[in-house]
C-alpha positions in Angstrom: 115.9 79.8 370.8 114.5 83.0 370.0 117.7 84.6 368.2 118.1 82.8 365.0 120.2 83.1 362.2 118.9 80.6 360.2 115.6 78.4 359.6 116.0 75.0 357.6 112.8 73.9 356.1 112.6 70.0 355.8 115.4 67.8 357.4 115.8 65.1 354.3 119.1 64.0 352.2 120.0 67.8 352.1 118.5 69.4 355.0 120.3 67.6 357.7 123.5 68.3 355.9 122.7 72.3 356.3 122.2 71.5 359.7 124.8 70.0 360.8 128.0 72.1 358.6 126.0 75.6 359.9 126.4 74.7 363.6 129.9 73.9 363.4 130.0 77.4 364.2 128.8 77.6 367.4 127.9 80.8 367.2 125.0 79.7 364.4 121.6 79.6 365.8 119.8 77.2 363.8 115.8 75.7 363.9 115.2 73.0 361.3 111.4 72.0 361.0 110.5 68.5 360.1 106.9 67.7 359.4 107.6 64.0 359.9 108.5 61.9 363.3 112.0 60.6 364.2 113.4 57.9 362.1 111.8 55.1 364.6 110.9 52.4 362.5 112.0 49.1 364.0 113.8 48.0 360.5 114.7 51.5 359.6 118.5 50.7 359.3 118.3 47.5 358.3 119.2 47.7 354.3 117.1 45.1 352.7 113.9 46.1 354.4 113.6 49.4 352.7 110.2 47.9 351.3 108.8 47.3 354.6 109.8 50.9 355.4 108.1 52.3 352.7 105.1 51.0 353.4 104.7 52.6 356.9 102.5 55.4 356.2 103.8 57.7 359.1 107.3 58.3 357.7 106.2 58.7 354.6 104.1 61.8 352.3 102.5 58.9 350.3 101.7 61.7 347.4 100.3 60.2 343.9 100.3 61.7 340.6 97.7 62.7 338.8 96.7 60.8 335.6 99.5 60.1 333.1 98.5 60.4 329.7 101.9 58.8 328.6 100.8 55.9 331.0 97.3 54.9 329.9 96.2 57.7 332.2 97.3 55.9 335.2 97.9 57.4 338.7 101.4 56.6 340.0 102.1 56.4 343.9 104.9 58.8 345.1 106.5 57.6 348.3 108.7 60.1 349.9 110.5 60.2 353.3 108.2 62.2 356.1 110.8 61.6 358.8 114.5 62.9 359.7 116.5 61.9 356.9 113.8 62.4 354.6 114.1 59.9 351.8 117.6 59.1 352.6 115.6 57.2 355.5 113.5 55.2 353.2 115.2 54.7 350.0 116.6 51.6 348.0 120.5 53.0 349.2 121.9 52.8 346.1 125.0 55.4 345.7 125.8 56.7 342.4 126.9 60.2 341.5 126.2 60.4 338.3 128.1 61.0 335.1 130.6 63.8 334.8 128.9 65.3 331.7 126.2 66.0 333.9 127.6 68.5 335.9 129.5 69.9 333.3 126.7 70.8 331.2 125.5 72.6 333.9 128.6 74.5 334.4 128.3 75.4 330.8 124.3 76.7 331.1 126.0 79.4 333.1 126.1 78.0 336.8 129.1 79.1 338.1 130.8 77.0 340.6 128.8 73.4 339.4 131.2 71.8 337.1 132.4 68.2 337.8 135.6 69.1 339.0 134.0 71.9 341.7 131.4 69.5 343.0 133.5 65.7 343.3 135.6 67.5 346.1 132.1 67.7 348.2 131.4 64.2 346.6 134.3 63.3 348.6 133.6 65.1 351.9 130.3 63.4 352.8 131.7 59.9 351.4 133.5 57.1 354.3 134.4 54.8 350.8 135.2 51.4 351.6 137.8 52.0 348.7 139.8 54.1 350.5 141.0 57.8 349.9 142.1 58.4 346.5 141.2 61.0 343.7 137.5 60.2 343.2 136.7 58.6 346.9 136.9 60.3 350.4 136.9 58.7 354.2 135.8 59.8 357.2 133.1 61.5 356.0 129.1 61.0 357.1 127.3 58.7 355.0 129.3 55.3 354.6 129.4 53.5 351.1 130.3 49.4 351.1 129.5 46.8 348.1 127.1 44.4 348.0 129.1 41.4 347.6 127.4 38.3 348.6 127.8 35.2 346.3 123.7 35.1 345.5 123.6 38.0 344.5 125.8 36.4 341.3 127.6 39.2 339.7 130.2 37.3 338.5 128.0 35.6 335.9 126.4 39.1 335.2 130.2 40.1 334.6 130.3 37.4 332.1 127.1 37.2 330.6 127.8 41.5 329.8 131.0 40.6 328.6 129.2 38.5 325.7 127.2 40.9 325.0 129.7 43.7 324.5 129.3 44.9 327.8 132.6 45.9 329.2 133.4 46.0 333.3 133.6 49.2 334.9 135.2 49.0 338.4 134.2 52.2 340.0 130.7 53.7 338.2 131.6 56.7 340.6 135.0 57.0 339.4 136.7 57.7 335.9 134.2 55.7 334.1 130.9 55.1 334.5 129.7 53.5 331.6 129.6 49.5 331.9 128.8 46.8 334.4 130.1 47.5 338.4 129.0 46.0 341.3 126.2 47.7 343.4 127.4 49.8 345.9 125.0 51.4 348.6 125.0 53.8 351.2 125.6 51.0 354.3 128.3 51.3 356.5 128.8 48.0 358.9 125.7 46.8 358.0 123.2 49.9 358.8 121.8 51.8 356.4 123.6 55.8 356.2 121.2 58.3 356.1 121.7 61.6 356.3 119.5 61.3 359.8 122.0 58.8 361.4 125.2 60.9 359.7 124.6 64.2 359.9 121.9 65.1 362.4 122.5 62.7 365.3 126.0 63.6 365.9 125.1 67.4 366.0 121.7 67.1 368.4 123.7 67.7 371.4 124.4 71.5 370.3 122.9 74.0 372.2 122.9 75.8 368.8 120.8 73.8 366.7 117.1 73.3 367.6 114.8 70.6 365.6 111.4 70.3 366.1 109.6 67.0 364.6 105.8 67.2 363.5 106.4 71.1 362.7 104.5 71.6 358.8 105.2 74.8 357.3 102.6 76.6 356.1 104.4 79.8 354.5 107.9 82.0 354.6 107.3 85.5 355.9 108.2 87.6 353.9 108.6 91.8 354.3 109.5 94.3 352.3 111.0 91.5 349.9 113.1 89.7 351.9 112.0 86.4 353.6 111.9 86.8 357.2 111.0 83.7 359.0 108.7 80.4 358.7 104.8 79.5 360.0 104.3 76.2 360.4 101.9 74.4 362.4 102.9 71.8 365.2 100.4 69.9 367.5 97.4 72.0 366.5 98.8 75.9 367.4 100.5 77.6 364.4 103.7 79.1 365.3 105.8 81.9 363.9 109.5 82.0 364.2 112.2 84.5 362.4 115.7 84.3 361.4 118.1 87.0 360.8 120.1 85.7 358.4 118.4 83.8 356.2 115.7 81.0 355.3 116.0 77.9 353.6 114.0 75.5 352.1 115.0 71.9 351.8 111.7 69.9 351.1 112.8 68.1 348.0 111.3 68.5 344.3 107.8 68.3 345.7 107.4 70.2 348.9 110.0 73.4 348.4 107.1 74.6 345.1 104.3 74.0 347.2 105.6 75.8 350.1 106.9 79.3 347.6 103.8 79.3 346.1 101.7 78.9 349.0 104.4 82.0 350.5 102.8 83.9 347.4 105.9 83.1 345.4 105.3 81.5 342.0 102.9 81.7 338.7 100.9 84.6 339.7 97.5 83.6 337.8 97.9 80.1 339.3 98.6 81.4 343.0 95.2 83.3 341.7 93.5 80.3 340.8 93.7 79.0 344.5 93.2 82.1 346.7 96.9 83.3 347.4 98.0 86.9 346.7 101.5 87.0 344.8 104.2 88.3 346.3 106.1 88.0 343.4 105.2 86.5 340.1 107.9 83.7 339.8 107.0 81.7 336.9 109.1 78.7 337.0 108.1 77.7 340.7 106.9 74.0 340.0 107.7 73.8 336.4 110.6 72.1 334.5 109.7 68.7 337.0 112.6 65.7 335.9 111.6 62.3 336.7 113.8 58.7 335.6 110.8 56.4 334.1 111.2 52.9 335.0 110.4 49.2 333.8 110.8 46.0 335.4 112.0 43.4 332.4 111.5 40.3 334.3 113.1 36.6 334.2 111.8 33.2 335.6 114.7 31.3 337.0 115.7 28.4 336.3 115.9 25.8 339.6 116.2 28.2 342.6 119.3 30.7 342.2 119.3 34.4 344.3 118.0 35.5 347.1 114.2 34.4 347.1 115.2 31.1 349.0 116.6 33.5 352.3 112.7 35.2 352.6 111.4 31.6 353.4 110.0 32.3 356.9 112.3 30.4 359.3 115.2 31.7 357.1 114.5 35.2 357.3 113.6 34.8 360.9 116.9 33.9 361.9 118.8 35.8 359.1 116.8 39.0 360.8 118.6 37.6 364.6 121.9 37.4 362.6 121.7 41.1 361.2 119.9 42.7 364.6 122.9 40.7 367.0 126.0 40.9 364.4 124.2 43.8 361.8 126.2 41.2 358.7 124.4 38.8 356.1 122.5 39.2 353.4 119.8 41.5 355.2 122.6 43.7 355.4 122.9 44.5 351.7 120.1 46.3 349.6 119.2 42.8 347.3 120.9 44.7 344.1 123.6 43.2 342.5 124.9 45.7 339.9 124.5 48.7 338.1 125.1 48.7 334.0 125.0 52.2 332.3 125.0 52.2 328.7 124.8 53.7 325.4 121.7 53.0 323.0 122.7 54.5 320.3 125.7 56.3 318.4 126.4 59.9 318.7 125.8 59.8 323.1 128.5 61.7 325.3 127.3 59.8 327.8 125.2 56.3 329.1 121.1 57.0 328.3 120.1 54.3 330.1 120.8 52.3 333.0 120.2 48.6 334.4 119.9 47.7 338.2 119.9 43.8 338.2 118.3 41.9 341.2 118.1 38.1 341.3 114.9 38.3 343.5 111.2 40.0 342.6 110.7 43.2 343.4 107.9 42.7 345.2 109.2 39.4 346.7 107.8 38.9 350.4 108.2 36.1 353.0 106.9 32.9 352.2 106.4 29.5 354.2 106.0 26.3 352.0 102.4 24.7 352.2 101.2 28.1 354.2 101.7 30.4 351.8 101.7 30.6 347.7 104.7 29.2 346.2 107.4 31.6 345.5 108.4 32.9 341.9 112.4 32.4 341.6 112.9 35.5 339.0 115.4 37.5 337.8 114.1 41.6 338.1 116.0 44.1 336.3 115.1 47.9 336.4 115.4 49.7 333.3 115.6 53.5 333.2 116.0 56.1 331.1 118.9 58.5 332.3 118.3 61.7 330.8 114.4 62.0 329.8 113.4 64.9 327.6 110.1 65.0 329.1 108.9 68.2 331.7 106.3 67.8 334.2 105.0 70.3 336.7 104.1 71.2 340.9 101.2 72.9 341.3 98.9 73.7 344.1 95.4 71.9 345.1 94.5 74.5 347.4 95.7 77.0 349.5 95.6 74.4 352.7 99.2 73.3 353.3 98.2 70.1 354.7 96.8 69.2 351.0 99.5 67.2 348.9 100.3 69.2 345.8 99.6 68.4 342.4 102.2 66.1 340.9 101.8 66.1 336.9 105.5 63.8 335.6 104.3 64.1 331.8 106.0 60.7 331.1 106.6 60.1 327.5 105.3 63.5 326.4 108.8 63.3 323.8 108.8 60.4 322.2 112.3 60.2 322.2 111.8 58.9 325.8 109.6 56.0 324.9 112.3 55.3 322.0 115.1 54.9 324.3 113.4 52.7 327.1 112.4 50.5 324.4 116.3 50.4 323.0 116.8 50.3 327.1 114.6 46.6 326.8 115.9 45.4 324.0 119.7 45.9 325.1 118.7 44.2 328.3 117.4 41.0 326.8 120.5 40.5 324.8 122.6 40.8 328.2 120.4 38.5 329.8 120.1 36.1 326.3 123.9 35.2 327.3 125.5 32.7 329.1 126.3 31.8 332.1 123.0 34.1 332.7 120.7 32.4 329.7 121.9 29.0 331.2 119.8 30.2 334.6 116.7 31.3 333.0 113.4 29.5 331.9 111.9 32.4 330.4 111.0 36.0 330.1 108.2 37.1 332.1 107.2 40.9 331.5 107.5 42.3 329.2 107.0 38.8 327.6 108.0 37.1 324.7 104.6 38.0 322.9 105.8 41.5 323.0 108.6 42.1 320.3 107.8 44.8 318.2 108.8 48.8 319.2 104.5 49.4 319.3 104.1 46.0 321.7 107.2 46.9 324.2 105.8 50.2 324.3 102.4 49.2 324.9 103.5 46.9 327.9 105.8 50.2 329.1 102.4 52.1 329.1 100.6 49.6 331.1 103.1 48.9 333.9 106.1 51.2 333.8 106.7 53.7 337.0 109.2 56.0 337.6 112.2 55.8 339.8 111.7 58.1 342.8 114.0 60.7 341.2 112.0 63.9 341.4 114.3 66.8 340.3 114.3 70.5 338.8 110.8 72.1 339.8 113.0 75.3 341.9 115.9 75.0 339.1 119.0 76.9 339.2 119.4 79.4 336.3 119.3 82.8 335.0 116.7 82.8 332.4 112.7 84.4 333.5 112.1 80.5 334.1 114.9 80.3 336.7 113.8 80.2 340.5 117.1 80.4 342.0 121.0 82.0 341.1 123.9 79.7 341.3 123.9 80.4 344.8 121.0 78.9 345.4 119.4 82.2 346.1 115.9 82.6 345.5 115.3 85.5 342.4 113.9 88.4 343.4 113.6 87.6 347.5 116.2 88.2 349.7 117.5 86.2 352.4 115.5 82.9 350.7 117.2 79.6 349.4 116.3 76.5 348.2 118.6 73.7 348.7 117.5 70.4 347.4 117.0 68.3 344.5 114.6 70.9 342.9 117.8 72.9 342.3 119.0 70.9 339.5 118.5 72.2 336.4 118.3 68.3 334.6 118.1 64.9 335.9 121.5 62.9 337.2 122.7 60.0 335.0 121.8 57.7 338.0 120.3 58.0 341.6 119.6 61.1 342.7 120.2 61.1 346.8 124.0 61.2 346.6 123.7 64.1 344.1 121.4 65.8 346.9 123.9 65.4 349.7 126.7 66.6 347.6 124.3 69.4 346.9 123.8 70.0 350.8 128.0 70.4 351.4 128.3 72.8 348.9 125.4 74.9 350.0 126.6 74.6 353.7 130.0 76.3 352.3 128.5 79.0 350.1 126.3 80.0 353.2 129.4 80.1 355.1 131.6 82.4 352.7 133.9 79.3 351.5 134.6 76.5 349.3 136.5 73.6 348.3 139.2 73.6 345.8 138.6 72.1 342.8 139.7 68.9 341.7 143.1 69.0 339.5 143.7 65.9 338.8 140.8 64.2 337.1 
């Protein structure tokens, strides 16, 4: 199609939503550029093989930070989805919202439209719940949600073992209350993994409205007279220029939507400079205000052979991968996390600062043979995050080259407040796993160790082997201070016809995963494009 009226950039968690709720009307010319392949990958839908995903270096950027004073100067590797779906195609699954608080605040910064009770109907419209329709849940919608509840995964003794340690049972962490213990749910639906590829782009490929080109990298946004005209990206060694009449938008994710304005010209004006780009327009925040959850694993040696490690014995996961690829059921259909538990640290919180995502299997368990391969460690693996992270990092530019991966600077730990509440986040989780049933199937803490009690020594051991939790947010946020980069529209300040829908947009980091957040994110956009919304929610 020549005659376009729009051009989607990127085709990830909320760039195949745009694709699919603007061709609805089939009078919408749409292209959406991917620089990745089709989601291919032989285990790409099969839930508890998002590892092995991961590690296929086609669908993914493979970006790394650069050094981490907050980490001992470490370099962290950043995998994120290169394929349709984006990270939705690769990721651990695991649906949560967030907290209600979180939305609100924004809606009390001054953006219009994103308060909780505005955004949970879209929450509802891409959701098919297992639940059911009701006030918090939808059905029918794209991306299917289903527990994980399979009897190894033991989240009953979790249940108890929380309840011992204060730690009351929340039923629906996406419901009226977060905060608490619930069972993991993912985005699975009969056993397949829901991306936004398989729930939003594959039922609309058949329009004759909606073009998508695969391997396409875009290298700039055209833009004339101060309105953003069209997209040049390169595909299979020509560069190609393409224009849409009613708008652009850029849907890349935390990482890829700053490097693409600023190599458009649009961004910090000395630091375009610094590279060899002329500014457009001097845009200061492009990059800046980067959210990130930090991340540590507190570890547990089991005690005899409980969980899931016995199921990646060879000749077990060999037929338990038959069962899933004939029937798509059994354990390989679930995402190997038991539960989610959101909590407070400390008085004085309006909401959970940290959050637990128990596994009773290592997190970088693999499949095993006895006498052929090293013994398996039976473990315990708990995740331990920080929700809401004072800490700012930045996106910058290498070079002017758009196929160079842009410089990814997370900042971790730069407030200390953030190192004081993962090691409250530690501390809360031994006692939770110091009770029994739990304590009764553990030998013995492994990382952080029992050597390591103090505040300095857990914060040491954070230092040497903490990570971060794939949640890159806020680096194109929504606001209307000189730091902003888009309205609460989504619009792009000071170019016309240019938005940015994606995680970048939010102005603060989720309490909790941040893909559903994106999708929601996606819907809305899709209806302000469009010249409509959603009622808001009255009765929550």
């Amino acid at each position: 199609m020549d005659d376009l009226d729009y051009i989607i950039v990127g085709a990830g968690s909320a760039g195949a939503v745009l694709a699919n709720r603007l061709t609805e009307d089939p009078s919408t010319r749409v292209l959406l550029l991917e620089a990745g392949g089709r989601d291919r990958h032989p285990l790409q839908l099969m839930p508890i093989a998002f590892l092995k995903v991961v590690a296929d270096r086609a669908s993914n950027w493979n970006f790394e930070s650069e050094p981490e004073p907050g980490l001992n100067g470490r370099r962290l590797p950043i995998p994120r989805g290169k394929t349709l779906g984006g990270t939705s195609s690769i990721n651990a699954q695991i649906c949560i919202r967030g907290h209600r608080r979180d939305y609100d605040r924004w809606s009390e910064e001054g953006l219009t439209g994103w308060s909780y009770r505005e955004v949970l109907p879209y929450f509802r419209r891409l959701e098919n719940s297992w639940r059911g329709e009701s006030t918090y849940h939808g059905v029918g919608g794209p991306i299917s949600v289903s527990p994980m509840d399979y009897p190894d995964m033991l989240f009953e003794p979790l249940v108890k073992a929380a309840a011992a340690s204060g730690i009351g049972l929340s039923d629906d962490a996406n419901g009226a209350w977060q905060e608490g213990i619930s069972r993991m749910e993912a985005t699975v639906g009969s056993g397949k993994r829901s991306s936004t590829a398989r729930g939003y782009l594959y039922p609309a490929m058949d329009r004759p409205n909606l073009v998508i080109e695969t391997g396409a990298l875009a290298s700039r946004v055209i833009v004339e007279k101060g309105r953003a005209t069209g997209v040049e990206y390169r595909r299979g060694g020509e560069t190609f220029r393409k224009y849409a009449a009613r708008e652009v938008i850029l849907a890349g994710g935390a990482y890829n939507s700053p490097q693409l304005l600023m190599l458009s010209g649009i961004g910090p004006a000395d630091h375009l400079r610094s590279v060899g780009i002329d500014p457009v327009l001097d845009l200061p925040g492009v990059g800046e205000n980067l959210g990130e959850h930090p991340n540590i694993l507190n570890i547990y040696k089991a005690r005899g052979k409980p969980g899931l490690t016995k199921f990646l014995r060879m000749d077990w996961a060999t037929a338990l991968t038959a069962r899933w690829f004939l029937r798509h059921d059994g354990i390989f259909a679930s995402n190997g996390a038991a539960a989610n538990v959101f909590l407070r640290t400390k008085e004085g919180l309006d909401r959970p600062d940290v959050q637990f995502i128990c596994m009773t299997v290592s997190n970088t368990a693999d499949l095993w043979f006895p006498a052929l391969t090293a013994p398996p460690v039976y473990c315990f693996s708990v995740r331990v995050g920080a929700l809401h992270p004072k800490s700012r990092g930045r996106v910058s530019l290498r070079s002017a080259d758009p196929a160079h991966s842009p410089r990814i600077f997370n900042n971790f730990y730069d407030d200390p407040e953030d190192m004081a509440t993962m090691v409250r986040g530690i501390r809360a989780c031994r006692a939770l796993y110091a009770q029994r049933p739990i304590a009764d199937m553990v030998e013995r803490e492994l990382y952080p160790g029992p050597q390591a009690q103090s505040d300095q020594d857990i914060a040491e051991a954070i230092r040497c082997e903490g990570g971060h939790r794939s949640h890159p947010v806020g680096t194109c946020r929504m606001g209307t201070d000189r730091l902003a980069v888009v309205d609460p529209e989504l619009r792009v300040h000071g170019i016309d016809g240019l938005r940015v829908v994606d995680a970048s947009v939010m102005p603060e980091l989720p309490g909790g995963n941040t893909n559903v957040p994106t999708i929601m994110i996606g819907e809305k956009a899709s209806d302000m494009i469009r010249g409509r919304k959603l009622a808001p929610a009255t009765d929550v």
